[in-house]
N, C-alpha and C positions, 0 to 999 in steps of 0.2 A: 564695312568689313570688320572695324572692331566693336562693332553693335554684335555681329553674327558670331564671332570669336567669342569674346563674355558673353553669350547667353547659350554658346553650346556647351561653354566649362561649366557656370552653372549649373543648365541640366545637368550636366554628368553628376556634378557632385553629388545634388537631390536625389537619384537616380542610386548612387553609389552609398548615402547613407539611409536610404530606406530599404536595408538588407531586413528580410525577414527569419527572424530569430522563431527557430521551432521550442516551445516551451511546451514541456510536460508537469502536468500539473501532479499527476504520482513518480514519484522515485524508487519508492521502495515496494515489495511486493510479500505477500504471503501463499503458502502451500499447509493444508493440511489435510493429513493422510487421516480417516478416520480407520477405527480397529476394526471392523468387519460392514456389510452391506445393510446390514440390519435396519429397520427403520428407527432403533431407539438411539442406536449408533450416527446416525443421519442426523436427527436430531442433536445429539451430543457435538457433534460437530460446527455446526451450526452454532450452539450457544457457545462453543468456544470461540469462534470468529468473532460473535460481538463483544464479548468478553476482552479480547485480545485488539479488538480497534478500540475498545475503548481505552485500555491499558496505552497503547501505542500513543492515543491521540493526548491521554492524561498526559505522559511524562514529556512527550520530543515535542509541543508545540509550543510548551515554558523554555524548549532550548533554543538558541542561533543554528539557523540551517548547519551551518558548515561542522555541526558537531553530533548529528544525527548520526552520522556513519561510526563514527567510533562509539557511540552510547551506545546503538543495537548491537554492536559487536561483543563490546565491556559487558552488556548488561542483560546477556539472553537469558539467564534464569529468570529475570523478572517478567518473561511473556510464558514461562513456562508454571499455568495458573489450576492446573491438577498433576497429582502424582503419577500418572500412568503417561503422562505427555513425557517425551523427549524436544529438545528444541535444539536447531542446527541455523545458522546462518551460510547460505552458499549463493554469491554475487547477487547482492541486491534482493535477494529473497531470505524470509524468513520462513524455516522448515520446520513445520511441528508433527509429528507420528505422535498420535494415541492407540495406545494398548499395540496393537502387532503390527497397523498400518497396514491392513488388508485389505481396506473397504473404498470408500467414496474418496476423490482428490475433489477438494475444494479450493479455488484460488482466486484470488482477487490483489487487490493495488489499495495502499494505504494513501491517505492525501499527504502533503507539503503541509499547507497550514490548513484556518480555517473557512478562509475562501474560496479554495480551491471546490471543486464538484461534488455531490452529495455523496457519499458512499453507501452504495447500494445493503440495505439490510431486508436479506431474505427471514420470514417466518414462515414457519408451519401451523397454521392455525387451528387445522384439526387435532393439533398432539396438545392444545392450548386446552381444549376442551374438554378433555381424559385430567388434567390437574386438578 
């Protein structure tokens, strides 16, 4: 009886601390509006994205998580990397309109650190071709 007793607390406990913890590997997110539909504009967009993870990944991966959210906040002129960009922070997403913001929305998810999952980098390889 106190064999079956101690080893149903036990389990419980096992049971009770193998809670599975949902972990997202991105936290933060980006939006950018490009100025018109245009394929050069499409482009242009595109090399801002890499532009801006790499920016992102340079400065917040030298930081302590817990201070990510106030550096993007403090510091959004530093992801705004041409003059025709505007840049806005709105819940966990970073918002950038180039020229009028008419064109292509592009969005994707910035990582945590550097082991987190690849982040996906789109090219055009025919606009590669025309340089």
């Amino acid at each position: 009886m106190k064999t079956n007793i101690i080893l149903s607390v036990l389990s419980s406990l096992v049971l009770m601390s193998s809670n599975v913890v949902n972990y997202s590997s991105f936290e933060y997110k980006y939006q950018i509006k490009t100025n018109s539909y245009s394929p050069l504009d499409d482009a242009a967009g595109y090399y801002y994205k890499e532009q801006m993870i790499d920016k992102f990944e340079y400065e917040l991966f030298t930081l302590d998580s817990s201070d990510h959210t106030s550096y993007v906040i403090n510091n959004l002129d530093h992801f705004k990397l041409s003059d025709d960009a505007s840049v806005s922070y709105q819940m966990g997403t970073i918002c950038i309109t180039l020229g009028q913001g008419k064109g292509k929305i592009i969005k994707g998810q910035f990582r945590k650190n550097e082991c987190d999952g690849e982040v996906i980098r789109e090219k055009y390889y025919i606009l590669e071709l025309f340089k």
